[in-house]
C-alpha positions as CSV (number, residue, x, y, z in Angstrom):
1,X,146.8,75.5,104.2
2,X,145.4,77.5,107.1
3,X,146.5,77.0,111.0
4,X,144.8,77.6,113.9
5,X,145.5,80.9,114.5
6,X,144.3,82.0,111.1
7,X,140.8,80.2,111.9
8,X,141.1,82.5,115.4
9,X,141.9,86.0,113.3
10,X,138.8,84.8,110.9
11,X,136.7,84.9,113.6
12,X,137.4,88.0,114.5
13,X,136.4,88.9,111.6
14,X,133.2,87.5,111.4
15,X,132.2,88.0,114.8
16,X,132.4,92.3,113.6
17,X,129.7,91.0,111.5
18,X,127.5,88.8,113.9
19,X,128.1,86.6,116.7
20,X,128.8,82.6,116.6
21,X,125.9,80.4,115.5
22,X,124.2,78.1,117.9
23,X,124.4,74.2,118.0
24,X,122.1,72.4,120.3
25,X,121.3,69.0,120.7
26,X,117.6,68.3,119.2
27,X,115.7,65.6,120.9
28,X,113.8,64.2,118.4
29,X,116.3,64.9,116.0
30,X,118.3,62.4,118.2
31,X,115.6,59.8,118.8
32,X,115.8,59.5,114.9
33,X,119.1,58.6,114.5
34,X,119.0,56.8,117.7
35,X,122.4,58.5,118.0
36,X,123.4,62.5,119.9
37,X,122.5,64.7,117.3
38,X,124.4,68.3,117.6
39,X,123.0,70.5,114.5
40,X,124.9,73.5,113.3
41,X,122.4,76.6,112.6
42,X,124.3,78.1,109.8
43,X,120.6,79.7,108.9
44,X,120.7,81.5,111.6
45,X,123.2,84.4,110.0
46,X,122.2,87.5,108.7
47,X,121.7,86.0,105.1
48,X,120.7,82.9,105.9
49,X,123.6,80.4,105.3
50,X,127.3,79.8,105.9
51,X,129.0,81.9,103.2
52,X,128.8,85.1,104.4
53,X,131.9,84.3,106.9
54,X,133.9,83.6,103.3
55,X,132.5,86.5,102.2
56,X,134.1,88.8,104.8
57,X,137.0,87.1,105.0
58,X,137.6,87.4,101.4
59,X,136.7,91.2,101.5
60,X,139.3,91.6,104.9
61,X,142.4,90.0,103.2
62,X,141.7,92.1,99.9
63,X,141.6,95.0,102.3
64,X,144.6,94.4,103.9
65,X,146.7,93.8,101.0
66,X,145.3,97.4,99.9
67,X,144.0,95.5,96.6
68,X,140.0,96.2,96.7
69,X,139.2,96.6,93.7
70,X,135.9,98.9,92.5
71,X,133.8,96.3,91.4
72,X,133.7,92.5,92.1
73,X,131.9,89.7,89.8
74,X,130.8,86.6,90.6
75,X,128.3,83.8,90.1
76,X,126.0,81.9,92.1
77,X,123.1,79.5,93.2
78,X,122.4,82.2,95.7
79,X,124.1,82.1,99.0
80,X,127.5,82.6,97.6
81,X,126.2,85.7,96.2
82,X,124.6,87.1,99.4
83,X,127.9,86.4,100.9
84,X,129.7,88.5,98.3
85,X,126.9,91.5,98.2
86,X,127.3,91.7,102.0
87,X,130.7,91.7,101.9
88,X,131.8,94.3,98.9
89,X,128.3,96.7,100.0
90,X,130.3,96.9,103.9
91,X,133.6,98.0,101.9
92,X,131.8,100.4,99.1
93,X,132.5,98.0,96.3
94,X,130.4,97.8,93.6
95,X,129.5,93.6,92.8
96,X,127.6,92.3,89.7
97,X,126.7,88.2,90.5
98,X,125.7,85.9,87.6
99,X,122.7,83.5,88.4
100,X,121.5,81.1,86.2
101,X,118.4,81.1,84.5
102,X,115.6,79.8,86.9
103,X,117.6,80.5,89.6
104,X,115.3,80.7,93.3
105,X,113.8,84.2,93.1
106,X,113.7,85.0,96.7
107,X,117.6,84.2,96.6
108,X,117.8,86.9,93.8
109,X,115.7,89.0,95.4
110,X,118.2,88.8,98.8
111,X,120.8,89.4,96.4
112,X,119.2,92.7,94.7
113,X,118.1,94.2,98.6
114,X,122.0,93.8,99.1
115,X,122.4,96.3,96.1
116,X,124.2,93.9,93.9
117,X,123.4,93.9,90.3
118,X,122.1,90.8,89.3
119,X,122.6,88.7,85.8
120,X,120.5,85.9,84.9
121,X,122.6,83.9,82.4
122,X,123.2,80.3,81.0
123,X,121.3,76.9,81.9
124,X,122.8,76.4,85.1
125,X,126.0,76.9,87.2
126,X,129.2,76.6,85.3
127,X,127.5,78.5,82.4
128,X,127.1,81.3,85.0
129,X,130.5,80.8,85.9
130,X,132.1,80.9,82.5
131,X,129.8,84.3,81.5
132,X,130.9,86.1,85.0
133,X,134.2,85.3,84.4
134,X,134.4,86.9,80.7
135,X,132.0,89.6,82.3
136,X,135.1,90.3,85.2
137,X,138.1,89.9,82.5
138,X,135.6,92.6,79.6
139,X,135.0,95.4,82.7
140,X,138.2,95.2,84.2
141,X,136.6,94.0,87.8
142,X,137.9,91.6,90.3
143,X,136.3,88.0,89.4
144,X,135.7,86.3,92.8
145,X,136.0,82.9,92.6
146,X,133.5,79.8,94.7
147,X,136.5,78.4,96.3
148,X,139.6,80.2,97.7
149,X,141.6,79.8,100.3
150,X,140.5,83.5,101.8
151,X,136.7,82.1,101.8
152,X,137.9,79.1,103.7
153,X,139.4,81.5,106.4
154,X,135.7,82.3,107.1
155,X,134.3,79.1,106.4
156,X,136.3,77.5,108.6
157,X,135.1,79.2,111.6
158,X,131.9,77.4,111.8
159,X,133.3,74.1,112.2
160,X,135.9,75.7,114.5
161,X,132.8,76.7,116.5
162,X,130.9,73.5,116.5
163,X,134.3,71.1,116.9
164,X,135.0,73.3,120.1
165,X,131.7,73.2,121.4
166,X,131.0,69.7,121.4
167,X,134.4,67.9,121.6
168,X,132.8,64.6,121.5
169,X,131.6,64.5,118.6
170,X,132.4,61.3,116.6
171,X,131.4,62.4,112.7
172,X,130.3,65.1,111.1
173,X,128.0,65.4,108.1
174,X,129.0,68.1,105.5
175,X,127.0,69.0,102.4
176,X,129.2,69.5,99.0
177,X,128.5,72.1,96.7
178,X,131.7,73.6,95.1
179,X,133.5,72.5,98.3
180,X,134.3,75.3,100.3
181,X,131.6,73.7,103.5
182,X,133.5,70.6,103.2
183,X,136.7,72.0,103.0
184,X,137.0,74.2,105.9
185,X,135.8,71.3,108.0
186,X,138.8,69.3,107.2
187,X,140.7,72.1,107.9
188,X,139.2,73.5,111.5
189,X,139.5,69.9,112.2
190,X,143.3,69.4,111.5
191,X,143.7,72.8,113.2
192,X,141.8,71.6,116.6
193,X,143.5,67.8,116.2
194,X,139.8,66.8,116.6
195,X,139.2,63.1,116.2
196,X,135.3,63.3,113.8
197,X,135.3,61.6,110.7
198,X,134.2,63.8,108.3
199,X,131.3,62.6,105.4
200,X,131.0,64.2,102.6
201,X,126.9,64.5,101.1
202,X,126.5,65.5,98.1
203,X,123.4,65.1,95.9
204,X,122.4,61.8,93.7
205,X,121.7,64.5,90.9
206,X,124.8,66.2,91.0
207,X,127.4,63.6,91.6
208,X,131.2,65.5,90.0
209,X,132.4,65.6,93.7
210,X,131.4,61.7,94.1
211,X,132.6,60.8,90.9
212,X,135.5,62.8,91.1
213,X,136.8,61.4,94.5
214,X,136.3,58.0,93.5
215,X,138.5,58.4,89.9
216,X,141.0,60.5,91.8
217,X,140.8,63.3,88.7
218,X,137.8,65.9,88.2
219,X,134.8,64.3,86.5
220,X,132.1,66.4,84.9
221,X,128.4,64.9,85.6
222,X,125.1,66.5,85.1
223,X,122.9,68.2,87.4
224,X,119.0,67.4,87.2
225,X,118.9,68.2,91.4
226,X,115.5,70.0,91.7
227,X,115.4,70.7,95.4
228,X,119.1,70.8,96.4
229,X,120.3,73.9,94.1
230,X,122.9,74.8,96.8
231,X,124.6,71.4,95.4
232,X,124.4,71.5,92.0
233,X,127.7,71.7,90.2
234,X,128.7,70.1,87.5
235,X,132.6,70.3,87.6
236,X,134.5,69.6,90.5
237,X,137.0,72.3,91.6
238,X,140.7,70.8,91.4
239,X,141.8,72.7,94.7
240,X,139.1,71.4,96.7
241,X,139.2,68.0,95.3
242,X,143.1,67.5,96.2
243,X,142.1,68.7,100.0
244,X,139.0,66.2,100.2
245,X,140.7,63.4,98.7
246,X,142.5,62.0,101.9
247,X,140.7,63.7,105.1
248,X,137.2,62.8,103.9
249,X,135.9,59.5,105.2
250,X,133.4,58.3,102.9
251,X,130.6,60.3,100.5
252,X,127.2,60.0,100.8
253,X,124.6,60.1,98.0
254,X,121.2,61.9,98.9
255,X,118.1,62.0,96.2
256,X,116.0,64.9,96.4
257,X,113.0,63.0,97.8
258,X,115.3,62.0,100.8
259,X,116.3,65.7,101.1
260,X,112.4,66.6,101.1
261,X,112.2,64.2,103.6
262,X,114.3,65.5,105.7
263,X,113.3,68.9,105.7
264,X,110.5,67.8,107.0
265,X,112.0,66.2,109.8
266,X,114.0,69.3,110.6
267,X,111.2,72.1,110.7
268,X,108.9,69.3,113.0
269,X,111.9,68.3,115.1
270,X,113.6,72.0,115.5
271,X,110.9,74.0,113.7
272,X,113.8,75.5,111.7
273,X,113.5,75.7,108.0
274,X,116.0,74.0,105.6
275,X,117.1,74.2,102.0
276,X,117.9,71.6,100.3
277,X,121.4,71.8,100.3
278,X,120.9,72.2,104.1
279,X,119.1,69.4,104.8
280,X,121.0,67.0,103.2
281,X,123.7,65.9,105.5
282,X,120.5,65.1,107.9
283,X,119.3,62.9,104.7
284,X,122.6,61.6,105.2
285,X,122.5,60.6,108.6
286,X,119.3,59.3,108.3
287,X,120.3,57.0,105.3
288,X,123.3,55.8,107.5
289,X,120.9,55.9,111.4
290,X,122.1,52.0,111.5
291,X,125.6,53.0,111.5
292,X,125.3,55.8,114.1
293,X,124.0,54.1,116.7
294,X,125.1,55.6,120.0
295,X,127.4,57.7,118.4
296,X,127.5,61.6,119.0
297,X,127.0,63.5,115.5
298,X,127.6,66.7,114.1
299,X,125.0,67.8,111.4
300,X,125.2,71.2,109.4
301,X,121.9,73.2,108.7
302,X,124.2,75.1,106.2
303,X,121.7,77.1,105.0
304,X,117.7,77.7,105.1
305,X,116.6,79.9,102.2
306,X,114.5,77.9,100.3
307,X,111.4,79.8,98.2
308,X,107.7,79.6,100.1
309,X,106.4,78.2,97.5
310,X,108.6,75.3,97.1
311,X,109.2,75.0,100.8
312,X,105.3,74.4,101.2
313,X,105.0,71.9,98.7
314,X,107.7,70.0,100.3
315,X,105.7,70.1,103.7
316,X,102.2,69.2,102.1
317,X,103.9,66.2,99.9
318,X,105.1,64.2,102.9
């Protein structure tokens, strides 16, 4: 789907945007696992998380097609919609994001500060979806979708980053959420001919991508994920399912209270704060340590904005 040289043009792309992300080795992050623990610090962009780099990417190929349209829809958990208000507020287009109702407010109030205008709609996710989408199809505007291959350009580059940086890297740890994360690490991977297994983590309260993978068709489960809303989709998209299906070497389950837990590991060992969604392929890790014994692992903080308020609680209830 994409080659190497289109992860190189991404970055270029990106990088008018910010420069590349760090990944360091954390000490006690590694005495944990008992295993070379490389994280990825995705929260260290300019919104927080790793879809902003799908964001511009989207917004550059729409640009160079001459197709950017005057207003963009979409919907969102929150980061996905950062990514898009970023993106369609550097090109002068107008953007309208669906959340659902109880959505994080601090993501919505990111999202509003980026002059989108924000929709609370529907119970959760895929009612957001489905109400952006007739919103997009009633006003004319350009529905941007949570997985398409131009996101994946940008996506991509992150892994491309991290699998350059630290060849030796024997797996990698990828939180699911509607696939685009896990995705683009199959792909910078089969671009670079690196060697990492790639694990899939998705949350044990919103398993469609588990269930999915394992029945080989798209399986719609519920979502009752408190902490990890950056995971929580209930219907599997197609497209990413058909790419996962044969580079991804096993999924891992994670309950929130594992994803708590390791959010607190991750501000004590790196004094970096996580969200749920990226903490969980360090819950991952930690539920498989006895596997990863002297191995060198790749771990992605995809994302760190997680409300004070919640983000305490999960610190004082250790």
């Amino acid at each position: 789907m994409l080659h190497l040289q289109d992860i190189e043009d991404a970055a270029q792309v990106v990088y008018r945007a910010f420069a590349p992300t760090p990944q360091y080795r954390w000490a006690l992050s590694s005495q944990r696992l008992g295993a070379d623990c490389w994280i990825k610090h995705e929260n260290h962009t300019p919104v927080g998380a790793f879809k902003i780099r799908g964001g511009l990417t989207y917004f550059d190929q729409l640009a160079r097609r001459g197709a950017l349209p005057r207003e963009v829809v979409s919907a969102t958990r929150g980061n996905h919609g950062q990514s898009i208000g970023w993106a369609a507020r550097a090109h002068g287009v107008a953007c309208t994001i669906v959340v659902p109702h109880g959505n994080s407010a601090e993501k919505n109030a990111a999202m509003r500060a980026l002059g989108v205008a924000l929709i609370e709609h529907g119970a959760d996710f895929q009612e957001a979806r489905e109400h952006a989408a007739g919103l997009a199809a009633e006003r004319g505007a350009h529905m941007v979708p949570s997985f398409h291959v131009d996101l994946l350009r940008g996506v991509s580059t992150y892994w491309w980053e991290l699998l350059r940086a630290v060849p030796q890297l024997d797996r990698v740890y990828v939180p699911i959420g509607q696939g685009s994360g896990a995705c683009s690490a199959v792909l910078a991977r089969q671009a670079l001919g690196h060697k990492a297994r790639i694990v899939g983590v998705v949350s044990a309260h919103a398993t469609t991508y588990a269930d999915s993978l394992a029945a080989g068709r798209v399986v719609e489960s519920p979502v009752t994920t408190v902490l990890a809303d950056g995971m929580a989709c209930r219907v599997a998209d197609p497209d990413a399912l058909a790419l996962l299906r044969p580079h991804l070497d096993h999924v891992v389950q994670v309950s929130d209270d594992e994803v708590a837990q390791a959010m607190r590991a991750l501000f004590a060992d790196t004094h970096n704060v996580a969200e749920g969604a990226g903490a969980a392929a360090f819950a991952a890790a930690m539920q498989e340590r006895a596997q990863l014994q002297g191995q060198c692992v790749g771990v992605a903080m995809s994302g760190g904005n997680v409300d004070t308020d919640r983000f305490a609680r999960v610190l004082t209830n250790s």
